[in-house]
C-alpha positions in Angstrom: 0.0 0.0 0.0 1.3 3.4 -1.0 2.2 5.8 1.6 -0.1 8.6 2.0 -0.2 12.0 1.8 -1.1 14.5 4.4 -4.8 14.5 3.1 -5.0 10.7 4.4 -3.6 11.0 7.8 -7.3 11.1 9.4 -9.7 9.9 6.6 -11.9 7.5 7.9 -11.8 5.2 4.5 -8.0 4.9 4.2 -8.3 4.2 7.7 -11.0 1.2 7.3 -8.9 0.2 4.1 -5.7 0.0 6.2 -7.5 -1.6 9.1 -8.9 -4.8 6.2 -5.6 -4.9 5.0 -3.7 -5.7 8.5 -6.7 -7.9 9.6 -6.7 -10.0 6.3 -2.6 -10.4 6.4 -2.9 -11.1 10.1 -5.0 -14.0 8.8 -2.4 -15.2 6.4 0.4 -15.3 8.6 -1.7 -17.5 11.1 0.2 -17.2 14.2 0.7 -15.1 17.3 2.4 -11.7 16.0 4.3 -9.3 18.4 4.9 -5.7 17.5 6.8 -3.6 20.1 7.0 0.3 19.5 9.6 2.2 22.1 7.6 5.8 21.7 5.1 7.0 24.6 3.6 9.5 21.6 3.1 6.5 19.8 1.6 4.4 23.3 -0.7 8.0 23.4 -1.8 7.5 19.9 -3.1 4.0 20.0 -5.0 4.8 23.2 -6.3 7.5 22.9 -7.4 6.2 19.6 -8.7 3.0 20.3 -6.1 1.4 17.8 -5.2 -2.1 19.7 -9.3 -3.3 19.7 -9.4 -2.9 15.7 -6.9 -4.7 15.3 -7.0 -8.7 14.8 -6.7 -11.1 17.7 -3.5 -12.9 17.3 -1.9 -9.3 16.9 -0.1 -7.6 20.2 0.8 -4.7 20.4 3.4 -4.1 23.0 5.0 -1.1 24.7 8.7 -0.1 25.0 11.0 2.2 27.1 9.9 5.1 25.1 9.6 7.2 27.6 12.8 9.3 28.7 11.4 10.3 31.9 10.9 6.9 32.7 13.7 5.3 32.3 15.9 8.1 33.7 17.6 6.5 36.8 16.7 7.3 40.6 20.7 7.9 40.7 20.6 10.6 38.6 17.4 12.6 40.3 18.9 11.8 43.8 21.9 13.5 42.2 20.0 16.6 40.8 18.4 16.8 44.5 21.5 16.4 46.1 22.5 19.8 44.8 19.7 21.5 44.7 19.6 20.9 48.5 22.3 23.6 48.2 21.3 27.7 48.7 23.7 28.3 45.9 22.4 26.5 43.1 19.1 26.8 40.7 18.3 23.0 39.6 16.3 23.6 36.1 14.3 20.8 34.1 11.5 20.1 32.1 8.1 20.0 33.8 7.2 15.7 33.6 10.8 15.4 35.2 9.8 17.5 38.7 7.3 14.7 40.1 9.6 11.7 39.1 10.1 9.5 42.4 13.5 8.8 43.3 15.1 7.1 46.0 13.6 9.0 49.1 12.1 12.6 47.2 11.1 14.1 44.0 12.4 17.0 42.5 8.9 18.7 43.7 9.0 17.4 47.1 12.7 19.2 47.4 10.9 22.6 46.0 8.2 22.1 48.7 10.6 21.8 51.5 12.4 25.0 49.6 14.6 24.0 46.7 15.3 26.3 44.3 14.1 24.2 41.0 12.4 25.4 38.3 10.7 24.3 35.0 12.3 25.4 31.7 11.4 24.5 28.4 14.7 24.2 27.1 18.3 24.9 28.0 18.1 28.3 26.5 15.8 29.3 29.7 18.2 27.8 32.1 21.0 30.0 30.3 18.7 33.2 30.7 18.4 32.5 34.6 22.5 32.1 34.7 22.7 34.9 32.9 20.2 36.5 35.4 21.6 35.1 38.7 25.7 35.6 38.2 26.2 34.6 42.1 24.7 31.6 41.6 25.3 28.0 40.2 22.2 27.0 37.1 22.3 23.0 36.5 20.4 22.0 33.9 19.2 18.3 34.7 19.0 17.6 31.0 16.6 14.2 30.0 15.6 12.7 26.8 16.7 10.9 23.7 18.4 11.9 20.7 15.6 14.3 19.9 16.5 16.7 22.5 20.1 16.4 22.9 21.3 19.2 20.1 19.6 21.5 21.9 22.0 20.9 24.9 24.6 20.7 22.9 24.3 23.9 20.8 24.3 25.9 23.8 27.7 24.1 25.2 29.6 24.4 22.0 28.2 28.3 21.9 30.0 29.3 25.2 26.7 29.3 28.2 27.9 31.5 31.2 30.5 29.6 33.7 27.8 29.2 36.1 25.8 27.1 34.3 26.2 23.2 33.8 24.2 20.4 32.8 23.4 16.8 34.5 23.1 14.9 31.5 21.0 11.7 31.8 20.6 11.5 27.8 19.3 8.1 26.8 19.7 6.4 23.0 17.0 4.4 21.3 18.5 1.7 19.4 21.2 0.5 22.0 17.9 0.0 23.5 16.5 -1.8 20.8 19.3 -4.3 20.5 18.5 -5.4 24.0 15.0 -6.1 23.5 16.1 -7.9 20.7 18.2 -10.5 23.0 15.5 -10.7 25.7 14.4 -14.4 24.1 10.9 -14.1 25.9 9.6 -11.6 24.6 9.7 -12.6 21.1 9.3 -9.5 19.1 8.4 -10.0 15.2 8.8 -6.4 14.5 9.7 -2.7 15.5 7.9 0.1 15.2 10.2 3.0 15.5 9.8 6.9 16.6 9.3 9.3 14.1 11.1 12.6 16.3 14.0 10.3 17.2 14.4 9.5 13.5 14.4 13.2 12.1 17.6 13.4 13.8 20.0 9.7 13.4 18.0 8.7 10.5 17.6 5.3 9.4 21.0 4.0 9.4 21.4 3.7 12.8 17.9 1.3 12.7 18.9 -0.8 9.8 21.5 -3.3 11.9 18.1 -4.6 13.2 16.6 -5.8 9.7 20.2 -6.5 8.8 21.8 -7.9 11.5 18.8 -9.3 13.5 16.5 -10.3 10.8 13.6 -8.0 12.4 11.3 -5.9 10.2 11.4 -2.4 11.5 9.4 1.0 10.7 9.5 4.7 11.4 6.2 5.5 12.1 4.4 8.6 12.2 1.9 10.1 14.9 -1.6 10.2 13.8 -3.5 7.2 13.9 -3.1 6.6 10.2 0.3 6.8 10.5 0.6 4.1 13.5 -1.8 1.6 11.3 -0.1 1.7 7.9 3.3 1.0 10.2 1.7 -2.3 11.5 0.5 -2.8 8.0 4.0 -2.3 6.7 5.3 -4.3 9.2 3.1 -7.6 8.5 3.4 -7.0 4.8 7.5 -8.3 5.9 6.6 -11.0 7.9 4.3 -12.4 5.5 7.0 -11.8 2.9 10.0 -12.9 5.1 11.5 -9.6 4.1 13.3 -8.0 7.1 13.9 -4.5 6.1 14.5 -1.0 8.2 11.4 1.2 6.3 10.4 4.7 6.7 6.7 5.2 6.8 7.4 9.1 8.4 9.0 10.0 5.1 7.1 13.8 5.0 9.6 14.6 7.9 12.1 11.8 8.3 15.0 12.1 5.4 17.0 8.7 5.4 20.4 10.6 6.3 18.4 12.3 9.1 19.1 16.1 10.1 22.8 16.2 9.6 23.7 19.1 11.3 22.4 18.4 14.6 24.3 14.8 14.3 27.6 17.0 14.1 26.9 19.3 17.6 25.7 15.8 19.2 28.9 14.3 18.0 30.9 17.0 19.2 30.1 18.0 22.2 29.0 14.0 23.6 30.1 10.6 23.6 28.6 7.5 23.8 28.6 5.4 27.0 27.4 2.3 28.8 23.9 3.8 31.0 21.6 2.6 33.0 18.3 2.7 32.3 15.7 2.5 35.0 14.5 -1.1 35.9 16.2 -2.0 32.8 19.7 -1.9 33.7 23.1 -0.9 32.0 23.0 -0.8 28.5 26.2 -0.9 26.6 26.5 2.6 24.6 22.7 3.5 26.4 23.2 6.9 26.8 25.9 9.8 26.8 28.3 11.6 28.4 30.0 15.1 27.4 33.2 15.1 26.1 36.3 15.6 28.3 36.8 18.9 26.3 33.6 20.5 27.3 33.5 19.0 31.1 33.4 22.5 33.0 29.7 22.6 31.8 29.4 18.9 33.3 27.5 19.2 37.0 29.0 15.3 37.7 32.8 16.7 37.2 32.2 20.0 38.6 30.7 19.3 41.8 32.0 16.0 42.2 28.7 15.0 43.4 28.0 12.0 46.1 24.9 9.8 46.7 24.4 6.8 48.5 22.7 3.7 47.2 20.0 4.2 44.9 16.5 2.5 44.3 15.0 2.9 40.9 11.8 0.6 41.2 9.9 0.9 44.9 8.7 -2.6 46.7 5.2 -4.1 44.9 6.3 -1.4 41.6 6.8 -3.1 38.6 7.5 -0.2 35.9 10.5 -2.4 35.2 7.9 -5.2 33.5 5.6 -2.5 31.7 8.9 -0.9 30.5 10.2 -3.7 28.3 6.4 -5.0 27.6 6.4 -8.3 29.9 3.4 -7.1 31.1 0.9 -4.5 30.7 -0.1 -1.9 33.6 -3.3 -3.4 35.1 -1.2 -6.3 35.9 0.6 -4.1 38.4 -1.0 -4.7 41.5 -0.2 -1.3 42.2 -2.1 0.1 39.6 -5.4 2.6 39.9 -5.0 1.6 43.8 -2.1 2.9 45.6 -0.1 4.4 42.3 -2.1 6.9 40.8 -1.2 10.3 38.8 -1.7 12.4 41.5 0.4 9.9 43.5 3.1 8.2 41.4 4.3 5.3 43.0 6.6 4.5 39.9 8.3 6.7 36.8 5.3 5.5 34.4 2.5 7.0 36.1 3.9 10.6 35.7 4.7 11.7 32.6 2.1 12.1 29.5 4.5 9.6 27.9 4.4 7.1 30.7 2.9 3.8 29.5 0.8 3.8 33.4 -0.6 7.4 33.1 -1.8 6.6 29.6 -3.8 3.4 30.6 -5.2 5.4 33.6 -6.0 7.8 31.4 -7.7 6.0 28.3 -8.1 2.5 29.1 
């Protein structure tokens, strides 16, 4: 099926067209099919939408780590609250990161007893209050994957103020990817792959995967359409035995990706092993800046200390909903004691979190 244009991305009869199509290949193929996507945007799409009950029965959707808040580490909060204890320093981050749990507090819980943090949209706002407050020390407690990291980055190769550094906790998609791939249980027949992550790497980084791996993968759009014709585009390779790294986003994804922000990412970071919340260290997981730039690095500047950390709480089990072993009603936690307005674990917070979206659509 062709690829449509923006004129198709909500019209009900290319969506009932795409919908026979998956449903009659579904059929063909005659066997239990599991699709993971790693994307909360895409987890708030098919919810919100409605997407898994038109869809056949021996098709699963699962959902991955796509959400950066939730797999950022406890370590690295505890860190960013460690310093913000401190009279001299501003802790800055985006506004899903504040209500994060961490080991014994959250980000908002330190502002309530009086911490000094504040929500920025971007790194650019945390250089304005440096710029603002010279007799002061502005950390940005940078979170996200490789969507958001030139932004970081542009600012540290453009000279910020010396009283402003960042906590970097970046996280990348397709070391993540390969790990899901070796987790034998789970099975996974096919990837569906975020869009904003791809405008950036492109597909090259994706194709080792179909390659290597021999798993059919897509980029995938946002709107419903989109997410539908990637499952379609996706069985069409089972069926076929093709295993192929496709690109379904192709009004906004280029193949080469956006090749200037792959430069500043490149310059200013390096890949490292990470943790990953309730997932564990992944080898080349996330990033670290570069021993050239490290006076804008909060870890080297203020040599910071924690004790031990605890990512997942007792009777939590984000961990499981993260890699897609199991869904969140099977949390026993779920809609009882862990709610949005009290987050027991990272995936009841954020709009991206797999948790707050079943609470909120399911």
């Amino acid at each position: 099926m062709e690829i449509p244009g923006t004129q198709h991305l909500r019209d009900k009869d290319f969506t009932s067209k795409v919908i026979r199509a998956i449903n009659s290949l579904a059929r063909e193929i005659n066997k239990p099919l599991k699709l993971m996507h790693v994307c909360g945007t895409h987890e708030h799409t098919i919810a919100r939408y409605g997407l898994r009950s038109l869809l056949p029965k021996n098709l699963e959707i699962l959902s991955g780590p796509g959400c950066p808040v939730c797999v950022c580490p406890a370590a690295d909060i505890d860190k960013a609250i460690e310093l913000g204890k401190r009279k001299d320093i501003i802790i800055t981050t985006f506004g899903d990161m504040i209500r994060v749990p961490a080991t014994n507090l959250s980000l908002a819980e330190l502002k309530a007893t009086g911490g000094d943090v504040r929500i920025v949209y971007g790194p650019h706002d945390a250089i304005k209050i440096a710029i603002d407050n010279p007799h002061k020390e502005i950390v940005f407690f940078a979170i996200g994957f490789e969507t958001t990291v030139p932004t970081v980055g542009y600012e540290i190769v453009n000279g910020p103020p010396p009283n402003f550094s960042v906590i970097c906790a970046y996280k990348l998609i397709p070391a993540a990817l390969e790990l899901l791939i070796s987790q034998s249980q789970l099975r996974i027949d096919g990837f569906i792959s975020p869009g904003h992550v791809s405008t950036i790497i492109g597909l090259e980084p994706f194709k080792i995967f179909s390659d290597a791996y021999r798993v059919p993968n897509v980029i995938a759009g946002f709107e419903p359409n989109d997410v539908l014709l990637g499952i379609l585009m996706l069985l069409q390779q089972i069926k076929n035995k093709k295993f192929e790294t496709l690109n379904e986003y192709s009004r906004v994804v280029k193949p080469e990706g956006n090749k200037i922000a792959q430069k500043i990412i490149n310059d200013v970071f390096e890949p490292v092993s990470s943790p990953w919340r309730g997932i564990g260290r992944i080898l080349d997981g996330g990033l670290a800046i570069r021993p050239e730039f490290e006076k804008y690095d909060a870890d080297k500047k203020f040599n910071i200390q924690i004790g031990k950390s605890q990512d997942i709480p007792p009777g939590c089990s984000c961990h499981l909903v993260m890699v897609g072993k199991i869904s969140p009603p099977e949390c026993k936690l779920f809609r009882t004691s862990c709610t949005p307005l009290n987050p027991i674990g990272p995936c009841m917070v954020s709009m991206e979190g797999t948790c707050s979206i079943y609470y909120k659509y399911h």
